[in-house]
PDB file with SEQRES, HELIX, SHEET and CRYST1 records, atoms N, CA, C and O in Angstrom:
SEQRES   1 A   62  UNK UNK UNK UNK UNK UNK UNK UNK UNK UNK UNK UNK UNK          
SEQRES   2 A   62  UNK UNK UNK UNK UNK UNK UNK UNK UNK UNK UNK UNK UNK          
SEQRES   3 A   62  UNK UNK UNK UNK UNK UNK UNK UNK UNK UNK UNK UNK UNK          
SEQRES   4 A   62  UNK UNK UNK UNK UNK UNK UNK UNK UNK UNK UNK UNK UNK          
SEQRES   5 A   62  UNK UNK UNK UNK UNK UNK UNK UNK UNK UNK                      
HELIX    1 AA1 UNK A   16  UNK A   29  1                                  14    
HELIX    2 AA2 UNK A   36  UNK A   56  1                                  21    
CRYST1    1.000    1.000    1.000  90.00  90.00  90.00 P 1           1          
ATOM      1  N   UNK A   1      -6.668  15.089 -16.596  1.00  0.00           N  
ATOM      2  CA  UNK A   1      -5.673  14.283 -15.920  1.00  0.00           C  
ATOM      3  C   UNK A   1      -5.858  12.826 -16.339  1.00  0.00           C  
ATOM      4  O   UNK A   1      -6.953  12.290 -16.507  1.00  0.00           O  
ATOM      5  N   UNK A   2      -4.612  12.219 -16.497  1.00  0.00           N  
ATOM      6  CA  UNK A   2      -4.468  10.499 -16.691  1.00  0.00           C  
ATOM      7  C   UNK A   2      -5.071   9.819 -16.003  1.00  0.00           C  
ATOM      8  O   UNK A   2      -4.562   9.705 -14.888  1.00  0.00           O  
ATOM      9  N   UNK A   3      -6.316   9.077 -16.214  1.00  0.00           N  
ATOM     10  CA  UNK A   3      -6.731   8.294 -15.087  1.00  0.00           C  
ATOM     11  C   UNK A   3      -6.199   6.914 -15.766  1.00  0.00           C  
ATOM     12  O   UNK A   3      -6.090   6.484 -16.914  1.00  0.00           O  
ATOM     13  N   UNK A   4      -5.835   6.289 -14.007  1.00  0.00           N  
ATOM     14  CA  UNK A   4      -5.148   4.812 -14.022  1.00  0.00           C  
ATOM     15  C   UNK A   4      -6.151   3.699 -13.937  1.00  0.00           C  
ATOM     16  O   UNK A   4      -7.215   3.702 -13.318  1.00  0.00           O  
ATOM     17  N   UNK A   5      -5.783   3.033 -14.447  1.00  0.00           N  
ATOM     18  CA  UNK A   5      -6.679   1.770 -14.562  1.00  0.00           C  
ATOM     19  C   UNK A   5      -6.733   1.236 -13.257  1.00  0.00           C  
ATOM     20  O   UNK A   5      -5.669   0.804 -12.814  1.00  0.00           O  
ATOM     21  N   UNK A   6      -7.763   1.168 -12.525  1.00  0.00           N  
ATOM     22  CA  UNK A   6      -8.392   0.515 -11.394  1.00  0.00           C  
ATOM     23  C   UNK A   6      -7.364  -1.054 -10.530  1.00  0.00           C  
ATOM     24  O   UNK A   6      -7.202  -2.198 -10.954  1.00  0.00           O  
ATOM     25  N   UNK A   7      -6.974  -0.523  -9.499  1.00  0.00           N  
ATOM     26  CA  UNK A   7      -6.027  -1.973  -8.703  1.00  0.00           C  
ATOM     27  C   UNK A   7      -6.815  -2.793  -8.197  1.00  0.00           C  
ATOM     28  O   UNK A   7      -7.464  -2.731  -7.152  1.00  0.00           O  
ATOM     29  N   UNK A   8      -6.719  -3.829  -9.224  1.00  0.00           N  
ATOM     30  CA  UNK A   8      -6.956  -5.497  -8.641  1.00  0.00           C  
ATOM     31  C   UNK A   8      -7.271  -5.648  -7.670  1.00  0.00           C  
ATOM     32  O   UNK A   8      -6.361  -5.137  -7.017  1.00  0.00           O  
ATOM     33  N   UNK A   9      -8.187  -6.130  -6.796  1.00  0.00           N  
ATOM     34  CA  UNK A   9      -8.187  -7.056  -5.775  1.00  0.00           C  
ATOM     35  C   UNK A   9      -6.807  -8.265  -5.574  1.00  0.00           C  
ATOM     36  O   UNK A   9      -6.272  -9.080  -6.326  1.00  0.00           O  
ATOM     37  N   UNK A  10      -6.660  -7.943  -4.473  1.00  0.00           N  
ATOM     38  CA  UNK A  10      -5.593  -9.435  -4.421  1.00  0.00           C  
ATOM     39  C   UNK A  10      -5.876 -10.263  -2.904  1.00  0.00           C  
ATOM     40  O   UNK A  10      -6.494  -9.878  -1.912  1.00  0.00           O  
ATOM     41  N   UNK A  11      -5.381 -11.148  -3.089  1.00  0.00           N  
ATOM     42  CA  UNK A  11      -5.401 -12.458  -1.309  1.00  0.00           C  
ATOM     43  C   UNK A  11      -4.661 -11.314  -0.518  1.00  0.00           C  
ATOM     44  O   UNK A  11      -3.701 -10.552  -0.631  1.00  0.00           O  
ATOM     45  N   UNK A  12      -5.689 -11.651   0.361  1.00  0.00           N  
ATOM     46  CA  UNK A  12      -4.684 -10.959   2.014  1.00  0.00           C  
ATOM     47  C   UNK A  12      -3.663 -11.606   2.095  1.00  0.00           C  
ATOM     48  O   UNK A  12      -3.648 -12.579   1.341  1.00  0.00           O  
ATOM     49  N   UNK A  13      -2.574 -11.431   2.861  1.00  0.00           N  
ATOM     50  CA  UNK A  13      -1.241 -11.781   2.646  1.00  0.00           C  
ATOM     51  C   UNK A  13      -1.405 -12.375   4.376  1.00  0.00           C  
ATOM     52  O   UNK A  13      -0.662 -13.240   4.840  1.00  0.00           O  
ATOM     53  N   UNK A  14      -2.190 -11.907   4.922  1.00  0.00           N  
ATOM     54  CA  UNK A  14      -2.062 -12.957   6.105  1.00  0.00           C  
ATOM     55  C   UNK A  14      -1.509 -11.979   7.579  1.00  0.00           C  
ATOM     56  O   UNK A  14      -1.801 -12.297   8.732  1.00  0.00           O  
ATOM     57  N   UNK A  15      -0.425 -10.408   7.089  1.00  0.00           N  
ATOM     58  CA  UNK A  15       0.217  -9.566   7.522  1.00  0.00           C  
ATOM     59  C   UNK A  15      -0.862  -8.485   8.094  1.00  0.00           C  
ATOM     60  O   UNK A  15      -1.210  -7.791   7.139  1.00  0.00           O  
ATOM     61  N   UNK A  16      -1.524  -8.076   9.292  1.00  0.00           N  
ATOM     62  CA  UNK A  16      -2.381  -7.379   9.262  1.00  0.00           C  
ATOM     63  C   UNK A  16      -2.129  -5.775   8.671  1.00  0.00           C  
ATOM     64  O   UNK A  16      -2.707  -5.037   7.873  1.00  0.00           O  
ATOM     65  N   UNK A  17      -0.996  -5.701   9.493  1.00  0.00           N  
ATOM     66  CA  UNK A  17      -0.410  -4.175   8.832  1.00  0.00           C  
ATOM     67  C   UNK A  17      -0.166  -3.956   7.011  1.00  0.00           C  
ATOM     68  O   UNK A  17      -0.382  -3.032   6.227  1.00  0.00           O  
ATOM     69  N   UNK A  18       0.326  -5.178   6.910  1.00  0.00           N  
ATOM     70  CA  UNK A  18       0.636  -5.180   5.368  1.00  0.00           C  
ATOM     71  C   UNK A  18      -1.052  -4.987   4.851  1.00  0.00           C  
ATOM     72  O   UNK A  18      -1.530  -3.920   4.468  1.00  0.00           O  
ATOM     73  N   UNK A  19      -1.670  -6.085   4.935  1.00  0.00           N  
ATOM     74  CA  UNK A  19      -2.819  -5.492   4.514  1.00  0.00           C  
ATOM     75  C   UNK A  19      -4.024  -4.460   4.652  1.00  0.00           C  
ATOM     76  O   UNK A  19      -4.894  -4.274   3.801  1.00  0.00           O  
ATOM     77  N   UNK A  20      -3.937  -3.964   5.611  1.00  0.00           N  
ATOM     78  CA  UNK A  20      -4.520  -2.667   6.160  1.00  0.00           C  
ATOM     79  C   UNK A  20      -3.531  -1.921   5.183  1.00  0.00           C  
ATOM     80  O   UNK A  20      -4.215  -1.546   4.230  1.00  0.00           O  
ATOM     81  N   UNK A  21      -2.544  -1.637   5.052  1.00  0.00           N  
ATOM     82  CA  UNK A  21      -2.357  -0.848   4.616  1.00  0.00           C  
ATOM     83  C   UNK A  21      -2.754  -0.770   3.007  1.00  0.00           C  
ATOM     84  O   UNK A  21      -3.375   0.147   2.469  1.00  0.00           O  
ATOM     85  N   UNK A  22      -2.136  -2.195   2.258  1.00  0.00           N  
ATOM     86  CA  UNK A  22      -2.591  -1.951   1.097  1.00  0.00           C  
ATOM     87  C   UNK A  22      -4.215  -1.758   0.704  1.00  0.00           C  
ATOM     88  O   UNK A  22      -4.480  -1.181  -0.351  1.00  0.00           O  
ATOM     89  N   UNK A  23      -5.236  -2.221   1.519  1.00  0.00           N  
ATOM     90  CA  UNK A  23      -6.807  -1.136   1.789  1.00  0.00           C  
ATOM     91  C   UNK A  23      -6.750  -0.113   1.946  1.00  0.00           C  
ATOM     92  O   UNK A  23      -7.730   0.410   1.416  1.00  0.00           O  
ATOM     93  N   UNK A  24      -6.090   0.637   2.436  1.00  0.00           N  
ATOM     94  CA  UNK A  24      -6.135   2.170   2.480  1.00  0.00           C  
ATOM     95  C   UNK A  24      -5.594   2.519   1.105  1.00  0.00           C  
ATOM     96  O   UNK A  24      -6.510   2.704   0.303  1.00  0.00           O  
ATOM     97  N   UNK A  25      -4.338   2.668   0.577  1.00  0.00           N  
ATOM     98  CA  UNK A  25      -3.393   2.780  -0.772  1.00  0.00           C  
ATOM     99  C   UNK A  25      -4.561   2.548  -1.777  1.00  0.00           C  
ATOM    100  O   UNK A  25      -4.999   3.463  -2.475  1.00  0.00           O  
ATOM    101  N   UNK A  26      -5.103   1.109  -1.816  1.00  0.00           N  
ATOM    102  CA  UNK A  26      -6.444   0.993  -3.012  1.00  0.00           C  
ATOM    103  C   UNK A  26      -7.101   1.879  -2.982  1.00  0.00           C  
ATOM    104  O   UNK A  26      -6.993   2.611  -3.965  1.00  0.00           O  
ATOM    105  N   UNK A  27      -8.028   2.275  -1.989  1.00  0.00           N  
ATOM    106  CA  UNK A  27      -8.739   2.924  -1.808  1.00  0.00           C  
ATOM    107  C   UNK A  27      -8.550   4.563  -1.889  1.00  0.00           C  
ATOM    108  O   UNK A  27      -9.595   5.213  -1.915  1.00  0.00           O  
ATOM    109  N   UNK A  28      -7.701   5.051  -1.917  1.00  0.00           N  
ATOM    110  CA  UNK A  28      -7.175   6.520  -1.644  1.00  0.00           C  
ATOM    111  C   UNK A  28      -6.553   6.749  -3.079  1.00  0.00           C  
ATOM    112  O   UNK A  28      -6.304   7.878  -3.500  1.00  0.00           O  
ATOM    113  N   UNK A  29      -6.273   5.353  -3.945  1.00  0.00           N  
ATOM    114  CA  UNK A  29      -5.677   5.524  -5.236  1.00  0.00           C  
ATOM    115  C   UNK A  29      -7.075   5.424  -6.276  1.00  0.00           C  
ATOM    116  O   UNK A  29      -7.029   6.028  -7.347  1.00  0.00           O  
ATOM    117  N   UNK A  30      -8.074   4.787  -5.975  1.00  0.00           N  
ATOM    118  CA  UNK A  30      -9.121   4.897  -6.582  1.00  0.00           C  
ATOM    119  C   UNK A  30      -9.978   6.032  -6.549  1.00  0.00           C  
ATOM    120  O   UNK A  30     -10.984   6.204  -7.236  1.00  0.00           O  
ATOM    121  N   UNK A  31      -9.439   6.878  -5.596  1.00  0.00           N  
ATOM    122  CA  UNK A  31     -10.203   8.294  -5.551  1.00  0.00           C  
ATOM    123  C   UNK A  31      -9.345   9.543  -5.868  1.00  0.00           C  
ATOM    124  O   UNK A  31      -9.805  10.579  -6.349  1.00  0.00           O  
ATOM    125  N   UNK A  32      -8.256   9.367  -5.598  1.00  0.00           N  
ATOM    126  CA  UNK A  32      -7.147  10.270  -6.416  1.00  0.00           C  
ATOM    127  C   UNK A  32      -7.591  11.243  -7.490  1.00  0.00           C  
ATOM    128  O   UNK A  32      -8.385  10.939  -8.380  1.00  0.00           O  
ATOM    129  N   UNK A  33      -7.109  12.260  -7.370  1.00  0.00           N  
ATOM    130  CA  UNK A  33      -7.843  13.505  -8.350  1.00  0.00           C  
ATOM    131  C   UNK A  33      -6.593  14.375  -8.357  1.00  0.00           C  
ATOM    132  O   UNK A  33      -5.919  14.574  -9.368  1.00  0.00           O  
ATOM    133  N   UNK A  34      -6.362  14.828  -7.270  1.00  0.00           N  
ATOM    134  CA  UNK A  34      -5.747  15.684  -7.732  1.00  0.00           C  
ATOM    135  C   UNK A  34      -3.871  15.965  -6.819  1.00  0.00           C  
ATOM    136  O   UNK A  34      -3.941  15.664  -5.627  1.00  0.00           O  
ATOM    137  N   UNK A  35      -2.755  16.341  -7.160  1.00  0.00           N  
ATOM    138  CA  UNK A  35      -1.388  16.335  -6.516  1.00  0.00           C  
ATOM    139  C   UNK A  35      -1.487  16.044  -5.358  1.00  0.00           C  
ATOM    140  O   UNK A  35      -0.954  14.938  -5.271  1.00  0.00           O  
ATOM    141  N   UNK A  36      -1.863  16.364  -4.323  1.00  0.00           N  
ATOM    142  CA  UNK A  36      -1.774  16.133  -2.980  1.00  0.00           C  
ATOM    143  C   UNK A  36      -2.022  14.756  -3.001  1.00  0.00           C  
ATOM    144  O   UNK A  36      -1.219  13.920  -2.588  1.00  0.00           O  
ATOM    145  N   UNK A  37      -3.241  14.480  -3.527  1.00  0.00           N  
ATOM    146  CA  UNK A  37      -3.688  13.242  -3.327  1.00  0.00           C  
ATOM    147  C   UNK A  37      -3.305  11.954  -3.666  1.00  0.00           C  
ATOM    148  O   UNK A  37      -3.606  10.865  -3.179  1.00  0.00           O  
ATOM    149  N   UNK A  38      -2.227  12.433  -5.054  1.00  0.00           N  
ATOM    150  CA  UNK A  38      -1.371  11.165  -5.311  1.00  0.00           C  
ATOM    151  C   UNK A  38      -0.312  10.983  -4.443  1.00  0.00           C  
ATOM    152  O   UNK A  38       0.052   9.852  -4.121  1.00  0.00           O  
ATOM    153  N   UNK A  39       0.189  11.933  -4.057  1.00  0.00           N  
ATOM    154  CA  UNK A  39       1.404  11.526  -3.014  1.00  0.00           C  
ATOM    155  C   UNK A  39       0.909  10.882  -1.888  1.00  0.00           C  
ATOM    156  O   UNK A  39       1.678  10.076  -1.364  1.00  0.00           O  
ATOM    157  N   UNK A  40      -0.334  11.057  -1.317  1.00  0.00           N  
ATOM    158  CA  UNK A  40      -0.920  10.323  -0.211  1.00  0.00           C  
ATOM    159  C   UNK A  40      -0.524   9.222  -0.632  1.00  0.00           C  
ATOM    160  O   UNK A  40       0.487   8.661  -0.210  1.00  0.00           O  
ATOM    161  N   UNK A  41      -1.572   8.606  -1.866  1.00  0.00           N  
ATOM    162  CA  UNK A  41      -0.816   7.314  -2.571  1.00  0.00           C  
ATOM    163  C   UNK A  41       0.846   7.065  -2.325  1.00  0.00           C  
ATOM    164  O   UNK A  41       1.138   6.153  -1.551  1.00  0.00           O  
ATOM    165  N   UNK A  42       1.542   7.554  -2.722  1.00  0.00           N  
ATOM    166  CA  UNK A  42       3.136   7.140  -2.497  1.00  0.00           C  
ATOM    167  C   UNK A  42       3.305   7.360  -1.501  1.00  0.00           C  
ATOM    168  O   UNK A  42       3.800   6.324  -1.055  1.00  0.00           O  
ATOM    169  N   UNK A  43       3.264   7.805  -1.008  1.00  0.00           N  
ATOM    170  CA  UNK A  43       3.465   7.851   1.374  1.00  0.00           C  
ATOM    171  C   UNK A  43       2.887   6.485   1.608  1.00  0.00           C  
ATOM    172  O   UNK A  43       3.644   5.631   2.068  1.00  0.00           O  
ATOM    173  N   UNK A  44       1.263   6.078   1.271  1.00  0.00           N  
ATOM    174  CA  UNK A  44       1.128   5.009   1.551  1.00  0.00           C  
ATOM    175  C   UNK A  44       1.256   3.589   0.723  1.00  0.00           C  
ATOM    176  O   UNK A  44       0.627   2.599   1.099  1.00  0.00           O  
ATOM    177  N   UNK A  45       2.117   3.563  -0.430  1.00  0.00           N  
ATOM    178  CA  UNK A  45       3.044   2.611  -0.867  1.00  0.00           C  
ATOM    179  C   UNK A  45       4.364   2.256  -0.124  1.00  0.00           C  
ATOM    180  O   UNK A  45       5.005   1.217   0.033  1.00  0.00           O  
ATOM    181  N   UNK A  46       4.496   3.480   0.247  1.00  0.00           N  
ATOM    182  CA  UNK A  46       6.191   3.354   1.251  1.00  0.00           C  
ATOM    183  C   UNK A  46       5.483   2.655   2.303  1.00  0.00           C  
ATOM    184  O   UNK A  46       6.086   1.608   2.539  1.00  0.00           O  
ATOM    185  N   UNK A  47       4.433   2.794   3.054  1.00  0.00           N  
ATOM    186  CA  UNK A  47       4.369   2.306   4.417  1.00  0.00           C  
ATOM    187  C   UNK A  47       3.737   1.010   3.859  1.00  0.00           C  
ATOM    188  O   UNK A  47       3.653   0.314   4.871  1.00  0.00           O  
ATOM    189  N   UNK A  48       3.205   0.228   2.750  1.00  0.00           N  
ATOM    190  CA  UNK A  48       3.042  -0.780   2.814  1.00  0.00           C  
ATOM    191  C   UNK A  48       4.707  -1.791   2.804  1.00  0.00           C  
ATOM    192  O   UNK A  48       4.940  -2.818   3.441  1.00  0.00           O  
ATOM    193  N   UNK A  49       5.492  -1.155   1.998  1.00  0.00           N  
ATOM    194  CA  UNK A  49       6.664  -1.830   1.706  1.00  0.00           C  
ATOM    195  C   UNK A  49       7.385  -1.763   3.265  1.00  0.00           C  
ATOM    196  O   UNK A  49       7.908  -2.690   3.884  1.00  0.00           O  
ATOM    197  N   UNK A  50       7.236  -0.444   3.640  1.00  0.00           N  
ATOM    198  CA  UNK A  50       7.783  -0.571   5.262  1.00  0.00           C  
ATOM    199  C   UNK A  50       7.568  -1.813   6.075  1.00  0.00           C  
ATOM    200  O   UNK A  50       8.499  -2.477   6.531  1.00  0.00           O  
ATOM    201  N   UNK A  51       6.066  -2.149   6.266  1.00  0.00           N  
ATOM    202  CA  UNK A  51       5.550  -2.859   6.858  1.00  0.00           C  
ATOM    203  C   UNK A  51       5.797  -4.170   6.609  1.00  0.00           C  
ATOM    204  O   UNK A  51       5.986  -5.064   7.434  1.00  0.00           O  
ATOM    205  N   UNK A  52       5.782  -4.242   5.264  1.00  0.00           N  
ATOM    206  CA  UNK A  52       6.241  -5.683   4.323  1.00  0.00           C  
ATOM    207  C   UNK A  52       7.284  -6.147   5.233  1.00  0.00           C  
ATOM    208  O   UNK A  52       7.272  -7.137   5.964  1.00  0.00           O  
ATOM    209  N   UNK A  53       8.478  -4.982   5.009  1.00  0.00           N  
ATOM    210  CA  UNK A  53       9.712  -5.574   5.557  1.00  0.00           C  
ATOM    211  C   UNK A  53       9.800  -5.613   6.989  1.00  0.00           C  
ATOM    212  O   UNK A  53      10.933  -5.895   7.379  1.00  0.00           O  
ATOM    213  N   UNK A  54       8.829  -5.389   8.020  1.00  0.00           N  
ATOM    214  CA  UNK A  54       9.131  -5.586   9.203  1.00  0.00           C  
ATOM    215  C   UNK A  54       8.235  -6.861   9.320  1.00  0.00           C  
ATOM    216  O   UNK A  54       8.220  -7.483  10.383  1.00  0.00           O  
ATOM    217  N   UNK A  55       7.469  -7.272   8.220  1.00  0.00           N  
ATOM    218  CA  UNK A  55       6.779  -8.386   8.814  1.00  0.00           C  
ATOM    219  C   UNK A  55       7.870  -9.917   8.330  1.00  0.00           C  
ATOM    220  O   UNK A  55       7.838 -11.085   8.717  1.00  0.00           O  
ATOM    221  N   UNK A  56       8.681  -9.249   7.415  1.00  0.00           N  
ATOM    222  CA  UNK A  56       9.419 -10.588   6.985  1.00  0.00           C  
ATOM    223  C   UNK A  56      10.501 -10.525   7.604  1.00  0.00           C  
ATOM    224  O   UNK A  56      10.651 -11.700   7.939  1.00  0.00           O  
ATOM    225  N   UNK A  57      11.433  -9.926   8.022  1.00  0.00           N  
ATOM    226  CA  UNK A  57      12.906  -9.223   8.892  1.00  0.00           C  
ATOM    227  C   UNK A  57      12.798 -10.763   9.820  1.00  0.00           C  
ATOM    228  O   UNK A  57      11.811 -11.275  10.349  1.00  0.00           O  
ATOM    229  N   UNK A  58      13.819 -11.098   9.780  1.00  0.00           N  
ATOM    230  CA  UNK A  58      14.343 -12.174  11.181  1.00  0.00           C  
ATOM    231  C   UNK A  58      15.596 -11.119  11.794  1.00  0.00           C  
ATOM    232  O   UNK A  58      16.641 -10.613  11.383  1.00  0.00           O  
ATOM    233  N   UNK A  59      14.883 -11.143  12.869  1.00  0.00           N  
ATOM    234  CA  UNK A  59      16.365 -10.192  13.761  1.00  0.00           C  
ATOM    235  C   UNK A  59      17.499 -11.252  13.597  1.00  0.00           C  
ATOM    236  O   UNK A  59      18.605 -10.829  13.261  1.00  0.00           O  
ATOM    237  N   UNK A  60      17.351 -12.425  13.777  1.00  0.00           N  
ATOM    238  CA  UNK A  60      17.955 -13.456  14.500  1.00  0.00           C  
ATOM    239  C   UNK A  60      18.969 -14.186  13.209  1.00  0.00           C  
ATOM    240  O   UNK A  60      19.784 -15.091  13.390  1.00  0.00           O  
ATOM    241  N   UNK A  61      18.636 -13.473  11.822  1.00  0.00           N  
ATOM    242  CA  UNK A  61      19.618 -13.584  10.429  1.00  0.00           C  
ATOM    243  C   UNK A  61      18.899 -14.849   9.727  1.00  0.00           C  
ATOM    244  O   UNK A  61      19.330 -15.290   8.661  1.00  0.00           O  
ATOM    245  N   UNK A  62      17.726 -15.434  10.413  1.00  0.00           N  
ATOM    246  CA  UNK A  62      17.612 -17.047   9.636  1.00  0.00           C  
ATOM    247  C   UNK A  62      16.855 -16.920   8.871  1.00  0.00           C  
ATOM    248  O   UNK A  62      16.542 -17.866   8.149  1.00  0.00           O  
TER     249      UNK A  62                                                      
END                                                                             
């Protein structure tokens, strides 16, 4: 199997959810082996982007 080159460290973004999540995603993508386990990865890419967007969303349009 293709192994991927190792994800960067990056700055906390300041978002707790956002970043909790992208710690889990690193971490679960650095151990990745086998089908199941990459989709964990993409389930938890969606919930970082989820989270992204509820941390930036203005209900209020501004």
């Amino acid at each position: 199997m293709h192994r991927p080159t190792p994800v960067e460290e990056r700055e906390v973004t300041g978002w707790e959810r956002v970043d909790g999540a992208l710690k889990t995603a690193r971490a679960r993508y650095d151990g990745a082996a086998v089908e199941e386990e990459w989709q964990e990865v993409g389930l938890l890419c969606r919930k970082v982007l989820i989270s992204l967007g509820l941390a930036v969303y203005d209900p209020a349009g501004g």
